[in-house]
C-alpha positions as CSV (number, residue, x, y, z in Angstrom):
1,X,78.0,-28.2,18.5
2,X,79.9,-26.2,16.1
3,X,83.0,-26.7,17.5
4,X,83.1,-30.6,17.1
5,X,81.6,-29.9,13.5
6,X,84.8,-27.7,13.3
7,X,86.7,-30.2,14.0
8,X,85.1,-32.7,12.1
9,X,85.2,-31.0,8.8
10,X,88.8,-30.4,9.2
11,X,89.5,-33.8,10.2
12,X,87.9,-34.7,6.8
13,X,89.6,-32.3,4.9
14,X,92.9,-33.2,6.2
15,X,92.1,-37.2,5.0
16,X,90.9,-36.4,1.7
17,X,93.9,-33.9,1.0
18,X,96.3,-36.5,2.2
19,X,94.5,-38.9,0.5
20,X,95.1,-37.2,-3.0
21,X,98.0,-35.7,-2.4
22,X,100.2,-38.8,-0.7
23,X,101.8,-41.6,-3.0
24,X,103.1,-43.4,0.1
25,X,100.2,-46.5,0.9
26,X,100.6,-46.1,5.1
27,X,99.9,-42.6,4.3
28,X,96.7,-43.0,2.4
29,X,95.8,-45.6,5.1
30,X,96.2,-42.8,7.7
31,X,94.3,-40.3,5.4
32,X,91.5,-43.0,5.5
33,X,91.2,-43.4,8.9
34,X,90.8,-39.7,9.5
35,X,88.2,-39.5,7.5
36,X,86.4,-41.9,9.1
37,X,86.8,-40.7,12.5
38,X,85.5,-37.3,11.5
39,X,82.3,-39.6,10.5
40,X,82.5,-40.8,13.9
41,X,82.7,-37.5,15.1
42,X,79.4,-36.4,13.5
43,X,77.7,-39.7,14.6
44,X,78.1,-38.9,18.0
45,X,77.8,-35.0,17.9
46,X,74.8,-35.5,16.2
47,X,73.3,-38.0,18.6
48,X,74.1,-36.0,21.4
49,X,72.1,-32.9,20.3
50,X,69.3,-34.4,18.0
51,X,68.4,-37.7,20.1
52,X,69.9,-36.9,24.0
53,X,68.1,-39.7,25.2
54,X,69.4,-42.6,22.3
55,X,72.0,-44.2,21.7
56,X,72.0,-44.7,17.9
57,X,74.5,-42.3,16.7
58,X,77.3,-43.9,19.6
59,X,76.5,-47.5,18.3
60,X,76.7,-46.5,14.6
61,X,80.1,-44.6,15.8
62,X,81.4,-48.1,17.6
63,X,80.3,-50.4,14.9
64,X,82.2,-48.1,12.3
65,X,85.3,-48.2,15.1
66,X,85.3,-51.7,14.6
67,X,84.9,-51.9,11.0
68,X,87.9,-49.4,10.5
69,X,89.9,-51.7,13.0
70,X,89.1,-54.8,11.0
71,X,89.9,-52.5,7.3
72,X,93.3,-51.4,8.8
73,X,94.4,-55.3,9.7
74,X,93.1,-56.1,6.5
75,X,95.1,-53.3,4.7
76,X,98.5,-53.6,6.7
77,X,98.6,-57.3,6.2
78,X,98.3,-56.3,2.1
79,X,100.9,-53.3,2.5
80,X,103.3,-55.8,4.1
81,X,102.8,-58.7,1.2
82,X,103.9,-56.1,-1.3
83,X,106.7,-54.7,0.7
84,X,107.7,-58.4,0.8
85,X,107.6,-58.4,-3.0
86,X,108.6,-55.4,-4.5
87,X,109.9,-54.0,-1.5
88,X,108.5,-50.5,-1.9
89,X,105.2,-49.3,-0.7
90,X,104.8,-46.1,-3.0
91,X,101.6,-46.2,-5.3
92,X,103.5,-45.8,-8.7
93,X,105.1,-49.2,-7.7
94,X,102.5,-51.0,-7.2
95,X,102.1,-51.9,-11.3
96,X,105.5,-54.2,-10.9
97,X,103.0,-56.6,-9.8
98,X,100.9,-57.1,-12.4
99,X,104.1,-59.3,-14.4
């Protein structure tokens, strides 16, 4: 178990690093995404070793699959509308669309 909560904390750590850190909007999609599968991570570990027998923690991990899925369409079809525009995707740029 401590391995995968290894793993899961430095998965989370990486995210919100690049998260802060990156000015580039795939990037900070990417940052999101890896903090959300450390989440998933920690649904199923947990599961596994608290509740052998359930299956809640591997549904919760699944439905949250999904939801990032649907967030990332959502969030690519934006990033490509403002490449269209301004035709940069860096975050400073981003206030050449409020004019």
């Amino acid at each position: 178990m401590q391995f995968y909560l290894i793993v899961s904390a430095v998965m989370l750590f990486a995210g919100i690093y690049g998260f802060i850190t990156r000015r580039n909007l795939l990037a900070i999609l990417i940052s999101i995404e890896l903090i959300l599968n450390a989440v998933n991570i920690n649904f199923a570990v947990f599961n596994h070793y608290l509740y052998p027998g359930a299956l809640e923690g591997l549904f919760f991990a699944l439905f949250s699959i999904a939801v990032a899925a649907a967030e990332t369409a959502v969030a690519i079809a934006i990033i490509i509308n403002i490449y269209r525009n301004i035709r940069n995707i860096e975050v400073k740029k981003l206030n050449e669309l409020k004019d």
